[in-house]
N, C-alpha and C positions, 0 to 999 in steps of 0.2 A: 716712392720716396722723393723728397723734394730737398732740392740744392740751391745754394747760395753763390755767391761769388762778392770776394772781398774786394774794397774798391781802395787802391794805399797806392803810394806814392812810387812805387815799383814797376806798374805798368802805365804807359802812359796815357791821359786822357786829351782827346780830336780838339781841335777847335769847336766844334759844333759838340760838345760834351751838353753841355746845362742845356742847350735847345732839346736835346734829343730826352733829356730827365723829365725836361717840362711837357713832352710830347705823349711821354707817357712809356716809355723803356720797358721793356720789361725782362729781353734775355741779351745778354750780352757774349760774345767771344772775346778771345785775344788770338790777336793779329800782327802781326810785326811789333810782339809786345807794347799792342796800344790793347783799350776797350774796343772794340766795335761791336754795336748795335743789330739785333739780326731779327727782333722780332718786338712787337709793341701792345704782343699780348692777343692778339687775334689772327693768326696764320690766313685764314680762309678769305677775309676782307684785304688784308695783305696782298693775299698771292690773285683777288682779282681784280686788285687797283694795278697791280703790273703788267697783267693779262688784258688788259679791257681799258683801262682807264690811265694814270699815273701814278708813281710812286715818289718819293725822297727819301735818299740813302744817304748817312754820314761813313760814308767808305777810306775819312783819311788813314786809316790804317793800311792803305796800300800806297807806301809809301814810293819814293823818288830816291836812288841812287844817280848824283850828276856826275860826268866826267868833263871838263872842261880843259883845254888847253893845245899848242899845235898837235899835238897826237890824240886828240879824243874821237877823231873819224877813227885809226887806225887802231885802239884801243877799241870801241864798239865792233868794228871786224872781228878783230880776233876773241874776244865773247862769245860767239854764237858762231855757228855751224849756217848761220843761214845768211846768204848772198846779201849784203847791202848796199847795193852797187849803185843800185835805182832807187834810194832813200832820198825822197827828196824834205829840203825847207818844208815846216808847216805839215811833214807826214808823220804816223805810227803804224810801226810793223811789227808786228806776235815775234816774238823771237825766243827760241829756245836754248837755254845754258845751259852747258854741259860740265863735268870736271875732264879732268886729264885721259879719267877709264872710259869715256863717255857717256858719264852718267848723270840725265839729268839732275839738274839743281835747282831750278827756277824756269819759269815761262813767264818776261814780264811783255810786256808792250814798250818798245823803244819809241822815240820821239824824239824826233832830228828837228833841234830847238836853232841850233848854226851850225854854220862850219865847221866851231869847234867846239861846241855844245848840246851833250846829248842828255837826254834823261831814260832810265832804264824803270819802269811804273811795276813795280815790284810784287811777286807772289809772297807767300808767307816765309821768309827765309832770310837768313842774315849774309844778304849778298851784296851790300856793303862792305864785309869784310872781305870778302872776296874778289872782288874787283878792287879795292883797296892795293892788295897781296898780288895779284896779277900786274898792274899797273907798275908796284916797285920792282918787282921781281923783272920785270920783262925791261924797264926804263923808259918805261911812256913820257913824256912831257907834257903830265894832265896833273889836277887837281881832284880829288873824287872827294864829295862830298853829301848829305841830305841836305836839299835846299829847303826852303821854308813852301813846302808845297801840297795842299792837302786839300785832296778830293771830296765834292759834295758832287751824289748823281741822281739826276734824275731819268726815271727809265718807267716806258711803256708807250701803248700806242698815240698817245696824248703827250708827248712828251716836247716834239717840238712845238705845238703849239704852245707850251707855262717858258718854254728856251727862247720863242720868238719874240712872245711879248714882251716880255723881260728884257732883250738885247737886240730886239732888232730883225727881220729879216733875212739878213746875211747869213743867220746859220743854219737856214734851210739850205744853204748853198755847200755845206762842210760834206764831203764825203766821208766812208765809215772811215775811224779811224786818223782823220787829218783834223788838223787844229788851228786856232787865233788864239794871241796871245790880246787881250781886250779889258776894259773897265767897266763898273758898272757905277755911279756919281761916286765914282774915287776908291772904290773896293776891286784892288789888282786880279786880274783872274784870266789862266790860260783853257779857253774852254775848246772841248774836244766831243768829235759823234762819237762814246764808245760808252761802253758798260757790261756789265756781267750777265747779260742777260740777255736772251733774244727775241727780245722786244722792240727793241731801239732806246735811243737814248743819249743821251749827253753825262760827260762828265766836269763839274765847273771847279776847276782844280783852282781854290783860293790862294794867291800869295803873298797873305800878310796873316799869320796865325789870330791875332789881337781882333780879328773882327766878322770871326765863324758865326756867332748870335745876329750878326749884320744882313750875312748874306743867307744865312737859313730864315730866318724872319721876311727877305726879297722875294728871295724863290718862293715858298709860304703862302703870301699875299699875290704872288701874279699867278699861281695853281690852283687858290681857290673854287676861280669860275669853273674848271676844268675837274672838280674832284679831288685836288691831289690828296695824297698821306701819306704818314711816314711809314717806312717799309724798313727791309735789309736784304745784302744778298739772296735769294729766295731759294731754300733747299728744293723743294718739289720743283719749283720750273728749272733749274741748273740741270738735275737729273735728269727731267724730259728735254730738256734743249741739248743733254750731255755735253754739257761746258767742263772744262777738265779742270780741275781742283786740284793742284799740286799739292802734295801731302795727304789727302785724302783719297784718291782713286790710284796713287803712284803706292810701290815698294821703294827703301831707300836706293835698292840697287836696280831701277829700272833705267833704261835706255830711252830715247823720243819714237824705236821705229817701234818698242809696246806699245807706245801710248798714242800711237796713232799721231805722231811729230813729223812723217819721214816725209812729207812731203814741203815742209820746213829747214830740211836737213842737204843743205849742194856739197856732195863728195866733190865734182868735179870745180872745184876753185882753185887756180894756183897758187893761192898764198894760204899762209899756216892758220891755223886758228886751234884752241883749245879742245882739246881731244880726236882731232882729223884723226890719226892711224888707226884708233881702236873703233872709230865709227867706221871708218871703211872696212873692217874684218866684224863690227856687228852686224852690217849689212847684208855683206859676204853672206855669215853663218845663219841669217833671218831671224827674227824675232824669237826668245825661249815663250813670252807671253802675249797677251793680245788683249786690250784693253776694248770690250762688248758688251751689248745691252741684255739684259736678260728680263724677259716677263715670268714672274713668279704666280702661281696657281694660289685661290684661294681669296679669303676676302681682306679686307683693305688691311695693310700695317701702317701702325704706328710707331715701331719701336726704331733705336737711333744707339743701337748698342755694337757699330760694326770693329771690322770687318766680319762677317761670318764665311765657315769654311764650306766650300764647293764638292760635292764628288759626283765622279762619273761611272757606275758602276762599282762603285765603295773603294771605287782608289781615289787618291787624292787630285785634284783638279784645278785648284787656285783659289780662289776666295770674291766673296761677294763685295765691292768695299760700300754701296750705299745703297739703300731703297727708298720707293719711295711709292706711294698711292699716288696714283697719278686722274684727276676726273674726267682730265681732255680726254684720255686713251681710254677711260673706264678697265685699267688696268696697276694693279701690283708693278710697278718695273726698279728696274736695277742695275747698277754699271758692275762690271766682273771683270777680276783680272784673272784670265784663264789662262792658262799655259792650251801653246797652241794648236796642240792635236784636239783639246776639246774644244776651238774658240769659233766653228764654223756654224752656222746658222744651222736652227732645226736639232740640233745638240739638246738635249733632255739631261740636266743635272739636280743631284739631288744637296740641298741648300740648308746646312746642321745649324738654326739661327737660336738662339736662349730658350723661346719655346717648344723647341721641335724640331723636327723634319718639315721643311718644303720642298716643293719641288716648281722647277723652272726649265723655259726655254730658249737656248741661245736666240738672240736678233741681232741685225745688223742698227751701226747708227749711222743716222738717227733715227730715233724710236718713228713709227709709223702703225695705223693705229689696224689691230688684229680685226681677220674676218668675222666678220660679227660682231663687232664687240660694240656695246653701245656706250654713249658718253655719258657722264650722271653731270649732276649740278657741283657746281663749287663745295666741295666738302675738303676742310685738311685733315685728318684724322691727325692726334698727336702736337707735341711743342715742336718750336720750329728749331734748324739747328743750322749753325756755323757751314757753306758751301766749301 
């Protein structure tokens, strides 16, 4: 059966909207209640332009919460459970939010723009209102606001060369994760080594909305030589990279030491921050679940109908939240959130998915490819779907 998706004035569309129509769009998401792009109608060419070659992503849907003002260091503190001590000018650090019970919220990438200007590169969630609410509540002397800031990425193994030519040199020299804030003849742009993807990459975070057609049409022309196309987040490599997808691979009421956060997480800081005492007794009490790879038996899936449920000897065991055919591993594989008496490697669960019964093996990640198992060629079986 085949699905549409209406396009109205309700969800909002990127700057690179019309670029990506004319590029040839074919499946869209929504994303911090924007459009985002995730597929252009061909997965398989997709997924080895980012493997092999290069790709271009219209990712502004991952939006910028800024805090700005004398307390926006100590406002970014108390957000996140994880140490910013050593945040320097010009860096970004993965950072994990929590609420009060300690339960994750968000995983954005922070990025310490000054002294008193942070931007928090947001997952799918309206954590806007949330640091909003924090801010008044606590009486930070900040401003939190969306600035006009929206991500175009390019990623794969090609990827600094269409970055170099385009701007320069110097950003062979960015470490993962650190940034300039730089122009390209008059089109504002803070460009950063980062992306969704473990491929490498850049992201050219544009900051003047009115000229998205400008800098996708740049980048475009200097990726030619190089192969690029247009791509989106890529479900099959996310899964084989097991990049963690907040919303997707989480339950509402999951903590960061499930999800494989805790080493994100410094109990030992002396000053307060949002949900310290119930992290420290979920620590204590260790994980209820454990977020694992699992290689599933059988031949390649296509289907994108999760979560499906887990058992382990016909009791209940947690749930599968994604699969995917994977052709690097020449394997079925899967990220699970198992509750942790089943979550140890070599675990044999049986996998209740719309067709059937499968069956699967705990692994650890990340994925690592099984004895024997040989690689096939690029094949994506199935549409491609939202990471």
């Amino acid at each position: 059966m085949a699905f549409g998706i209406v396009i109205g004035p309700r969800v909002r569309k990127s700057p690179f909207f019309e670029a990506t129509v004319a590029a040839g769009v074919s499946h869209f998401s929504i994303y911090n209640h924007m459009y985002m792009p995730v597929s252009y109608g061909d997965p398989a060419a997709e997924y080895e332009r980012l493997v092999a070659g290069v790709a271009l992503w219209d990712v502004a849907a991952e939006r910028q919460v800024e805090v700005q003002g004398p307390d926006a260091g100590a406002l970014a503190r108390y957000l996140t459970p994880r140490n910013l001590e050593s945040c320097r000018l010009g860096q970004g650090k993965y950072v994990p939010i929590c609420d009060h019970d300690g339960i994750l919220i968000n995983d954005p990438v922070l990025l310490k723009l000054d002294e008193d200007r942070y931007w928090f590169s947001i997952a799918d969630s309206d954590l806007l209102l949330w640091v909003k609410a924090i801010a008044a509540e606590r009486g930070f002397e900040v401003a939190v606001r969306e600035p006009d800031a929206s991500p175009l990425a390019v990623q794969g193994p090609k990827a600094e060369e269409v970055v170099a030519s385009l701007l320069g040199d110097w950003v062979r020299e960015l470490k993962y994760f650190w940034f300039r804030e730089t122009e390209l003849d008059g089109i504002p742009l803070l460009v950063a080594r980062s992306g969704w993807s473990k491929q490498g990459g850049f992201e050219l975070y544009l900051l003047d909305a009115t000229r998205g057609g400008e800098l996708w049409t740049r980048v475009e022309a200097a990726g030619r030589p190089f192969g690029i196309g247009p791509g989106g987040p890529n479900y099959v490599e996310r899964v084989e990279s097991a990049l963690l997808s907040y919303g997707a691979d989480n339950e509402p009421d999951c903590d960061p030491f499930e999800m494989g956060l805790g080493r994100f997480v410094d109990l030992e800081r002396p000053d307060a921050f949002v949900g310290k005492q119930r992290l420290i007794e979920r620590k204590a009490a260790g994980p209820r679940r454990r977020l694992v790879g699992v290689f599933i038996d059988g031949p390649p899936l296509a289907s994108n109908q999760y979560p499906w449920p887990a058992t382990v000897e016909g009791r209940h065991a947690g749930t599968i939240r994604v699969v995917a055919h994977s052709a690097r591993l020449g394997r079925n594989i899967g990220l699970a959130l198992l509750l942790s008496a089943h979550a140890e490697p070599g675990t044999r669960v049986a996998i209740h998915g719309e067709a059937g019964r499968l069956d699967g093996t705990v692994t650890r990640l990340p994925f690592e490819p099984s004895e024997g198992a040989s690689v096939a060629p690029l094949t994506m079986p199935g549409a491609a779907a939202a990471g």
